[in-house]
C-alpha positions as a printed Julia matrix, in Angstrom:
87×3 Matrix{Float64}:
 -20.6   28.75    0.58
 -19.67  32.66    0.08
 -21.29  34.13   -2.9
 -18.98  36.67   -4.86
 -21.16  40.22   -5.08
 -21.91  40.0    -8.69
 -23.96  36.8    -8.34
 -26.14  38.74   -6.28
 -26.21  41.7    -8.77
 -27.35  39.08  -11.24
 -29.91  37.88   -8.92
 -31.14  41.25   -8.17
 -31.09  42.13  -12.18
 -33.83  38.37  -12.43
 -35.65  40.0    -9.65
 -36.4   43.3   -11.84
 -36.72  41.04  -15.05
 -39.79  39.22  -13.36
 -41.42  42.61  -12.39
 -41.05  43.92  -15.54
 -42.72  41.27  -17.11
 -45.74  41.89  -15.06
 -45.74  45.69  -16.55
 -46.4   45.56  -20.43
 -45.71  49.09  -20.3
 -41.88  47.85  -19.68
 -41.66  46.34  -23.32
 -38.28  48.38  -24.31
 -36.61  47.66  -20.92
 -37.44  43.93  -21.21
 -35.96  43.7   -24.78
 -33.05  45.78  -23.45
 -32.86  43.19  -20.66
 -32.92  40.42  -22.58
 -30.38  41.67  -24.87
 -28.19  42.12  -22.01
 -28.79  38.59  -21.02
 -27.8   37.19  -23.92
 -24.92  39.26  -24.7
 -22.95  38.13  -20.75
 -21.13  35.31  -22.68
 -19.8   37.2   -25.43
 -18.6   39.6   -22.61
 -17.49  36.96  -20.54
 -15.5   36.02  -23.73
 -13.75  39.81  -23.98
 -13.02  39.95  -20.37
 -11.35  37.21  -20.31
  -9.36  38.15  -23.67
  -8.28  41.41  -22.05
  -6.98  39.55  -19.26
  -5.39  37.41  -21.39
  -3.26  40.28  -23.07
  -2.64  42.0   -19.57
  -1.03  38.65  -18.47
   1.29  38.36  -21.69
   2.21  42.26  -21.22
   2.34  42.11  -17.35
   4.92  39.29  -17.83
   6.8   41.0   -21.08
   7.4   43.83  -18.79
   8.52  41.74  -15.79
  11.58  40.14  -18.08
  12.39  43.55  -19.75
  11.65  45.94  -16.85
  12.49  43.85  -13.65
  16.16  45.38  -13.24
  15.33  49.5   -13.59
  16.36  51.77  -10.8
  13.52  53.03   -8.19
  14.1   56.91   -9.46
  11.22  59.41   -9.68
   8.11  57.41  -10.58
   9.52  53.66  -10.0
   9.05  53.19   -6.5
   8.43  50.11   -4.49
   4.74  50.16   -5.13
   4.78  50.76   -9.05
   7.6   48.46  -10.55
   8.1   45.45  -12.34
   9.56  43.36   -9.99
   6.69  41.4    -8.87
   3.71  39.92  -11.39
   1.33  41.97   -8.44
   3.39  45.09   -9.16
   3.37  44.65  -12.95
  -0.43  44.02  -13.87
């Protein structure tokens, strides 16, 4: 099964947790840890909002903007022809 790169990131970021804890020295980067930890979901949450509005815009601009001429900065890369093109 092919893992995407951030579960290993997230991996690696356990790995440093479980030092840390070994170091009491470490106390502010383990809070700040943890408070990362628990705060993924609510980013999770605003990621996916922001995709959300890209989508709605992406496709607002596809049935407004699908029919303008390739002049000057238009070109077959940056248009709205294409849902690719428009997000």
């Amino acid at each position: 099964i092919p893992f995407p790169p951030t579960f290993f990131r997230i991996v690696r970021l356990a790995r440093i947790g479980r030092i840390l804890r070994l170091v009491q020295a470490a106390r502010g980067i383990r809070t700040l840890l943890f408070a990362l930890m628990m705060s993924l979901p609510s980013l999770f949450n605003i990621g996916l909002l922001l995709f959300l509005v890209m989508f709605i815009y992406a496709i607002f601009g596809m049935n407004c903007f699908c029919k303008v001429k390739e002049e000057s900065g238009i070109d077959d890369i940056f248009n709205f022809k294409t849902f690719k093109g428009s997000m």
